[in-house]
DOVEX-907569 format. One line per 8 residues: their letters; for each residue x, y, z of N, C-alpha, C. Coordinates in steps of 0.02 Angstrom, whole numbers. Example, Ala and Ser with C-alpha at 12.3 -4.5 7.8 and 13.67 -1.06 7.14 Angstrom:
2
as) 660 -284 390 615 -225 390 660 -165 390 ~ 642 -112 354 684 -53 357 645 2 394
***
This chain:
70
xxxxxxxx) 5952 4956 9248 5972 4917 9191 5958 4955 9126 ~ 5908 4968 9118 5871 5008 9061 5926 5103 9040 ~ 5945 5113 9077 6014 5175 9095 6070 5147 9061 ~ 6098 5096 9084 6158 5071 9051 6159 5022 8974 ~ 6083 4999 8961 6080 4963 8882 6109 5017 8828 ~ 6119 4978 8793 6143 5007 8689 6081 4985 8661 ~ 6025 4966 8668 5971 4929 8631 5916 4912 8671 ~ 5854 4930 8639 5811 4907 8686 5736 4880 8614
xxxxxxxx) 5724 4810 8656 5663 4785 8625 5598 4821 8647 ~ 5564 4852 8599 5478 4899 8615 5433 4852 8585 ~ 5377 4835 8607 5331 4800 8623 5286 4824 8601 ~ 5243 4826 8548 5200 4894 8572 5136 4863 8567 ~ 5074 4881 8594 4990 4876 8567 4985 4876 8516 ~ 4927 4874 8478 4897 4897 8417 4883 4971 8401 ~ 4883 5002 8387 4882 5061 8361 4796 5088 8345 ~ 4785 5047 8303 4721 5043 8274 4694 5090 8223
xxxxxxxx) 4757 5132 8197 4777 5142 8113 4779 5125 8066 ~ 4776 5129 8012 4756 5125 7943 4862 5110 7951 ~ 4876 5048 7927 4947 5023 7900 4948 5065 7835 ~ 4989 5135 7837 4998 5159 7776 5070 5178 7774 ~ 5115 5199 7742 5164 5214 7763 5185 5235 7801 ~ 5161 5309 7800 5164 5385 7837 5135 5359 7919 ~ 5075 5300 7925 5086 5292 7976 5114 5255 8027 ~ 5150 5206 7972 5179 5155 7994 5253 5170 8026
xxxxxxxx) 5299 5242 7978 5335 5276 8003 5331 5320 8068 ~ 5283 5366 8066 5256 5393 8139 5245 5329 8178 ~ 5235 5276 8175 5208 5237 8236 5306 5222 8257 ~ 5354 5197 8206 5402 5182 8226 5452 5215 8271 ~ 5423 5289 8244 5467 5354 8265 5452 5371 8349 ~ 5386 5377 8345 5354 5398 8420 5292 5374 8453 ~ 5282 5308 8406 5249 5245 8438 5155 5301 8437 ~ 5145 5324 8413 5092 5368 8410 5081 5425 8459
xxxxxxxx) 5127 5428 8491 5096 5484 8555 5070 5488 8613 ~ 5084 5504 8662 5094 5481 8719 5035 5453 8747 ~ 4968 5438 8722 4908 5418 8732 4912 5346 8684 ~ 4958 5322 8641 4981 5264 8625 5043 5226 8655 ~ 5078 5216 8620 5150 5200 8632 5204 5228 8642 ~ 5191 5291 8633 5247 5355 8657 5283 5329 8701 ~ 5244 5313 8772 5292 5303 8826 5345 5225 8822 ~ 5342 5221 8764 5375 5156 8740 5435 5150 8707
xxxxxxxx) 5461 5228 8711 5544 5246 8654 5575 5257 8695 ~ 5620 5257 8675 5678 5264 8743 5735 5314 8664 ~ 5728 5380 8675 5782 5438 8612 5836 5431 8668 ~ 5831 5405 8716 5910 5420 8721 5958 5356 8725 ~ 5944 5298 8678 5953 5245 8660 5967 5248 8591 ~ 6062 5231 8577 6072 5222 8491 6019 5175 8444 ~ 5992 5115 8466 5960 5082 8422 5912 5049 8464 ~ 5836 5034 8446 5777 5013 8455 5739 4967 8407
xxxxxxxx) 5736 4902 8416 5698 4872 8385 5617 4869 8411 ~ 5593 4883 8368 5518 4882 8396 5471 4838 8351 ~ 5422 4816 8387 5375 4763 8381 5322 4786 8353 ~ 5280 4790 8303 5226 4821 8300 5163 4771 8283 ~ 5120 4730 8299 5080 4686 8227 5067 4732 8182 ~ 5051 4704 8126 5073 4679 8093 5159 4674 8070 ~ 5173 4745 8094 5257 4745 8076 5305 4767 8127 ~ 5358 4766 8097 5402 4775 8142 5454 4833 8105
xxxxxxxx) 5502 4854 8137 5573 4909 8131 5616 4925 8182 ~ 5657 4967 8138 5700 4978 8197 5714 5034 8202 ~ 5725 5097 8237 5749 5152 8244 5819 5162 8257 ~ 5865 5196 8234 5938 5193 8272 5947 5264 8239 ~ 6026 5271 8270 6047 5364 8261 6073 5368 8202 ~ 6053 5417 8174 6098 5427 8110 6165 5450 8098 ~ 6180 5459 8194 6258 5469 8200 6293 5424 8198 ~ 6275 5346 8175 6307 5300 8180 6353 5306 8125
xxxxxx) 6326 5316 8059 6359 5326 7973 6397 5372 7994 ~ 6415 5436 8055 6479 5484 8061 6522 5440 8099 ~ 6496 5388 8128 6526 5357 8189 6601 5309 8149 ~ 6557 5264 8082 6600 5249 8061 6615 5264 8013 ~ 6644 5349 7979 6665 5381 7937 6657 5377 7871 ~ 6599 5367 7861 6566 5375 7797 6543 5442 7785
***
């Protein structure tokens, strides 16, 4: 199932980081590293909403803006 999705909901732990930008972006990007949430991205998926407490985001491709000719 997880092979054939366009989207996948990430779940993740707590981190147990300082909520700063820079890490709030690294946590979205690669969930901290494979001793965190790493194993929790799925890059070969156009778009990812992910869960974080306190926050949340979403990751998607930036080939989408070529996709629809902007």
């Amino acid at each position: 199932m997880i092979e054939r999705c366009i989207c996948l909901v990430c779940l993740d732990s707590p981190s147990g980081v300082e909520l700063n930008n820079t890490n709030m972006a690294l946590q979205l990007l690669h969930g901290g590293g494979y001793h965190k949430n790493g194993a929790n991205r799925w890059y070969d998926k156009p778009m990812q909403w992910c869960q974080h407490p306190p926050r949340q985001g979403w990751c998607r491709e930036q080939r989408e803006r070529e996709m629809r000719g902007k």
